[in-house]
C-alpha positions in Angstrom: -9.1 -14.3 13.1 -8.1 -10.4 12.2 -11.0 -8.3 13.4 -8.4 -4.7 13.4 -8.4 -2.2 10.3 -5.5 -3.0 7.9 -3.0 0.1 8.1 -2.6 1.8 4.8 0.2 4.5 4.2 -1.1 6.7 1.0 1.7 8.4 -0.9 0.6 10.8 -3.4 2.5 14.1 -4.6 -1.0 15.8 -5.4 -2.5 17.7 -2.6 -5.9 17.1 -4.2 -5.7 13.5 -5.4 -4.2 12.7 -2.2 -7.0 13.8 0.1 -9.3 12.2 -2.8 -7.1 8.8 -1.6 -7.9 9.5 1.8 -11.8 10.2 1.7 -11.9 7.4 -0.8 -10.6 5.5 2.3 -11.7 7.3 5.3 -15.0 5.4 5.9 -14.5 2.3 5.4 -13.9 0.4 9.3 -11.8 -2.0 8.1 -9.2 -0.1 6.3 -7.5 2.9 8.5 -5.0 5.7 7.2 -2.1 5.4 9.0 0.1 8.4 7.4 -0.3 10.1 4.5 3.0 11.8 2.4 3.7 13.9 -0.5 6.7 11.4 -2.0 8.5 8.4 -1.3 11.2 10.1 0.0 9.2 11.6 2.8 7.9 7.6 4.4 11.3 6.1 4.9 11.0 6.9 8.6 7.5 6.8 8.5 7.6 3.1 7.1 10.0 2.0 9.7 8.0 3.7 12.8 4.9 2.7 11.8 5.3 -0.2 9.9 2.2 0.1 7.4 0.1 -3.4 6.2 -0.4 -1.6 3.0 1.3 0.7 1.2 -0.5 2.5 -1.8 1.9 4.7 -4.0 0.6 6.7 -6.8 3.2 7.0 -9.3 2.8 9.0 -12.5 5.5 8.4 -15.1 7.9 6.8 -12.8 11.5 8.0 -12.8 14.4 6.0 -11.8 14.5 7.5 -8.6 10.6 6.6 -7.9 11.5 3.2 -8.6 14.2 2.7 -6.1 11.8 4.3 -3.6 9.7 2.2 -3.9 12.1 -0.9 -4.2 13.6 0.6 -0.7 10.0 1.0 1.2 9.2 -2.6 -0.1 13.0 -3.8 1.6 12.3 -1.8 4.9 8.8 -2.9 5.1 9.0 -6.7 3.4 6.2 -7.5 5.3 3.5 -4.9 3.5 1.5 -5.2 0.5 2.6 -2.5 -1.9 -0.4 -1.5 -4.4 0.9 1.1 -7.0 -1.8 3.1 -8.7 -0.6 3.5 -12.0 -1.2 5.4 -15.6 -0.5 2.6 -17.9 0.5 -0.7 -18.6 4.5 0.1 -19.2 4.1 1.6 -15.9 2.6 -1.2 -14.2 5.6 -3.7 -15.6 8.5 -1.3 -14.3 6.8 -1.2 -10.7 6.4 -4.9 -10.3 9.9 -5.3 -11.0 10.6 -2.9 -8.5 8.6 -4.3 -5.1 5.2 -3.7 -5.8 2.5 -6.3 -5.3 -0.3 -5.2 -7.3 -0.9 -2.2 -9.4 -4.5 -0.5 -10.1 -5.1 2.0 -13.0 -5.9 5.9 -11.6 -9.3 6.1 -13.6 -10.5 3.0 -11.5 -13.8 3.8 -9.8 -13.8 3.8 -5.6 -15.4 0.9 -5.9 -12.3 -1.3 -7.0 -9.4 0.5 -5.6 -11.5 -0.9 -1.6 -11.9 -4.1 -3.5 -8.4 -4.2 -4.0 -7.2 -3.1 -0.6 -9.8 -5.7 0.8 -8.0 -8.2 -0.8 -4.5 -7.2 0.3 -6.4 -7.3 4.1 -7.4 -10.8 3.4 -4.3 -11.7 2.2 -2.5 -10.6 5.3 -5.0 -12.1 7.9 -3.4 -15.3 5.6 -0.3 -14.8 6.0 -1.1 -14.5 10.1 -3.0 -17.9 10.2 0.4 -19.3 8.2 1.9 -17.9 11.2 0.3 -19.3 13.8 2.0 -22.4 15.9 -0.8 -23.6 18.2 2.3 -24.8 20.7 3.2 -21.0 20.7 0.1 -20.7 23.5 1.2 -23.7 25.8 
């Protein structure tokens, strides 16, 4: 059973809703930050170096080039949740087509956006346990 901290990478292009993200997040001991970064743009490396369980990209009114961001982090990192805090509905369609696993509305209180991580953490410790192979230890 997982008893570590899901790793969360928080991408946010505002300095002030980003550290917002991050003391929304800070506290909580089963959820760590593992990088924090203005863009997409700026995690490729990040994303292959520290290989984040969750990735949590705020995206305003998505652009092409958002899109195909975060279609490549999703690619380069297949194995991470991608949660996509969006600013409406159109938005949330484009970004599930594009990688991401679940998307959460910006107004959402604190209260739902750790709910929501929580569940992405559960959903990895499942996809461990499907892992497992019990003749892996003999």
């Amino acid at each position: 059973m997982r008893t570590s901290p899901a790793t969360v990478l928080v991408i946010e292009k505002h300095p002030l809703l980003r550290a917002a993200i991050v003391n929304a997040i800070a506290d909580e001991p089963d959820l760590t930050i593992c990088a924090v970064a203005a863009n997409g743009q700026d995690t490729r490396q990040v994303v292959e170096a520290l290989r984040p369980e969750i990735i949590l990209f705020s995206i305003g009114n998505p652009g092409q080039e958002d899109l195909e961001t975060m279609r490549e982090l999703h690619e380069r990192s297949p194995d991470a949740f991608v949660l996509a805090l969006t600013s409406s509905e159109e938005v949330d369609k484009s970004v599930l087509e594009h990688g991401a696993n679940a998307t959460l509305a910006k107004t959402a209180p604190r209260a739902e956006l750790l709910q929501t991580l929580r569940v992405m953490k559960a959903n990895l410790q499942h996809n461990e346990e499907d892992d497992f192979d019990p003749q892996d230890g003999e």
